[in-house]
C-alpha positions in Angstrom: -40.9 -32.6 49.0 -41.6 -30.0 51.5 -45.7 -30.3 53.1 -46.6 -26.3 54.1 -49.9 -25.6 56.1 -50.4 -22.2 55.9 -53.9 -22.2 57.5 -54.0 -25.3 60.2 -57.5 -25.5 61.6 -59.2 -27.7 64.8 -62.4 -28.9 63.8 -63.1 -29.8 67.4 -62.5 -27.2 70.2 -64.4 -26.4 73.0 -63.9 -22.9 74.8 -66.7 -23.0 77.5 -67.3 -19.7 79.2 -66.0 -17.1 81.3 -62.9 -16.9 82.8 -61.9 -20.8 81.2 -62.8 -19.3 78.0 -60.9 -16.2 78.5 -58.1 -18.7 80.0 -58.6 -21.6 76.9 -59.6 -19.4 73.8 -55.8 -17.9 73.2 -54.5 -21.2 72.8 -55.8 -21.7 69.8 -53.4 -19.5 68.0 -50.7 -20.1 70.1 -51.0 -23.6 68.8 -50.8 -22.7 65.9 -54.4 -22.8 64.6 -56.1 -20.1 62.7 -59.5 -21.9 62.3 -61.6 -23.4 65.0 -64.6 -25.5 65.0 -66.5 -24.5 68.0 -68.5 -27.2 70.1 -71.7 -25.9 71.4 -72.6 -27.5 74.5 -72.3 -24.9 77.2 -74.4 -24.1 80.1 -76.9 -23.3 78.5 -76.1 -25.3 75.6 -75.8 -22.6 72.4 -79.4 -23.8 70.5 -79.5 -20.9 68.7 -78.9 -18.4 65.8 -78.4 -15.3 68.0 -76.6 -17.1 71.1 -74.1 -18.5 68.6 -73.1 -14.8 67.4 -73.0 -13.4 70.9 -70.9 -16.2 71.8 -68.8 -15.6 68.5 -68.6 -12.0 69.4 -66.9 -13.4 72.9 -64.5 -15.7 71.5 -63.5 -13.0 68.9 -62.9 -10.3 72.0 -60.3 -12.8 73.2 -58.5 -13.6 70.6 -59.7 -11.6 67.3 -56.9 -13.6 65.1 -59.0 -17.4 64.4 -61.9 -17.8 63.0 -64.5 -19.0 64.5 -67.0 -21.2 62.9 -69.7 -21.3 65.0 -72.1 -24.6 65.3 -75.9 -25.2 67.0 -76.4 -28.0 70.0 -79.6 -30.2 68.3 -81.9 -29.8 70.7 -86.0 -29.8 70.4 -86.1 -26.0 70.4 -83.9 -26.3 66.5 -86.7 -25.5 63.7 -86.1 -25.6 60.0 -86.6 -21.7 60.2 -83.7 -21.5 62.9 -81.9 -23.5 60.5 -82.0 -20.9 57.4 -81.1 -18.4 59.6 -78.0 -20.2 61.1 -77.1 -20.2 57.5 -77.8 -17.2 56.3 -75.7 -16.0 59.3 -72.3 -18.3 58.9 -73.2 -21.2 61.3 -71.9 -24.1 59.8 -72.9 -26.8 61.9 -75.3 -28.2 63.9 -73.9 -31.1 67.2 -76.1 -33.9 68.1 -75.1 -35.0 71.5 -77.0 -38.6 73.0 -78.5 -37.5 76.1 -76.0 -37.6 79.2 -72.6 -39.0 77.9 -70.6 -35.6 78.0 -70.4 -32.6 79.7 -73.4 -31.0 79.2 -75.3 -32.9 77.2 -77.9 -33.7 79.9 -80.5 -32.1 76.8 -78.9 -34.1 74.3 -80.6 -36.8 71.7 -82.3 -39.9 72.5 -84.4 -40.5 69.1 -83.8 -38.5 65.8 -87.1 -39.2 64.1 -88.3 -35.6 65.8 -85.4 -34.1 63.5 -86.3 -35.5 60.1 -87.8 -32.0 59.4 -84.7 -30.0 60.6 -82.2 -32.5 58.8 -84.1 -31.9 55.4 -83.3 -28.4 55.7 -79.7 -29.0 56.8 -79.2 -31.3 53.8 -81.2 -28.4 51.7 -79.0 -25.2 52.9 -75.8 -27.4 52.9 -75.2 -27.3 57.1 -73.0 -30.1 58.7 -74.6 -32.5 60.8 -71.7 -33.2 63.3 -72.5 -36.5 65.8 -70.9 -36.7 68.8 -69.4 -40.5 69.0 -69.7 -41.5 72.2 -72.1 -44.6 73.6 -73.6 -44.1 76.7 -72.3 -46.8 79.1 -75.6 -48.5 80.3 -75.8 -49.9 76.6 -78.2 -53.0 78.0 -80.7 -50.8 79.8 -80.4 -48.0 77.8 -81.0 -49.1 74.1 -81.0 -46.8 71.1 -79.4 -45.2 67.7 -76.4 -45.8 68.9 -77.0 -49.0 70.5 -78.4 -50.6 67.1 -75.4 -49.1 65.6 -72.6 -51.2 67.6 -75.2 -54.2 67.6 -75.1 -54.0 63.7 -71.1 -53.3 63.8 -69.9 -56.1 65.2 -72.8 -58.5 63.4 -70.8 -57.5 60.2 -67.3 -57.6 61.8 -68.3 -61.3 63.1 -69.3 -62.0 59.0 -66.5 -60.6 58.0 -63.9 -61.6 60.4 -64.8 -65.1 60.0 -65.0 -65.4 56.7 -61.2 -63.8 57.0 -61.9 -60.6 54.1 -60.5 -58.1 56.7 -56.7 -57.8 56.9 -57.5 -57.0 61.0 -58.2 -57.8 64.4 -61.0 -55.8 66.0 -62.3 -56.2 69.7 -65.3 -54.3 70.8 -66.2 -53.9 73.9 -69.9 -54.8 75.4 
């Protein structure tokens, strides 16, 4: 049996700007992609509708043989209006990055409840909340989402370990 992918796509590129983007953004289709999943968080980070085109527009002049699908950095200025026009307009996505744990994410998340309105409106127009899975390393001093998150990880991983229903060996690391 012979596996043929006639349309490969990267869900996870980022271009940046200028002359690395004009250096970077051919590569995509010389490796082979035709599809890209672009990452928002430039300098400024791409927050919305209108900087995402322009930025689309870019990437297209370089290399007018991918498609781009273009994707918002969460960030307080995101409304649930800015969100129905991403949509209407082909954004796909929207990136939450936690505050300072990648480049450029010095405007990035530290609580989510301020989002609840924009998520509803993700959920309602069918746009891809994409979370960036990185912990930040001060995880004593520093508590938060995805603090809680690990903290409640390895409590089941301990349960389940122990009682010996996993087939696995995991180590996490403080």
């Amino acid at each position: 049996m012979d596996l043929s992918i006639t349309h490969p796509a990267d869900f996870h590129v980022h271009l940046r700007q200028g002359a690395l983007s004009e250096l970077v953004t051919p590569h995509v289709r010389q490796g082979g992609f035709c599809t890209a999943y672009v990452m928002p968080n430039l300098k400024p980070p791409i927050t919305t509708t209108d900087q995402a085109l322009v930025y689309k527009t870019t990437l297209e002049a370089i290399e007018p043989n991918v498609q781009f699908l273009m994707t918002l950095y969460l960030s307080p200025e995101l409304t649930p209006d800015e969100i129905r026009k991403a949509k209407n307009a082909g954004i796909v996505g929207v990136k939450s990055y936690p505050r300072g744990v990648t480049t450029n994410s010095d405007g990035g998340i530290e609580s989510y409840e301020t989002y609840y309105p924009v998520f509803e409106v993700m959920q309602e127009v069918d746009l891809v909340l994409n979370l960036h899975g990185e912990i930040p390393s001060d995880s004593v001093h520093n508590p938060h989402f995805f603090h809680i998150y690990v903290r409640y990880t390895r409590r089941f991983l301990d349960s389940e370990l122990s009682s010996n229903t996993l087939p696995l060996e995991l180590r996490l690391r403080p």
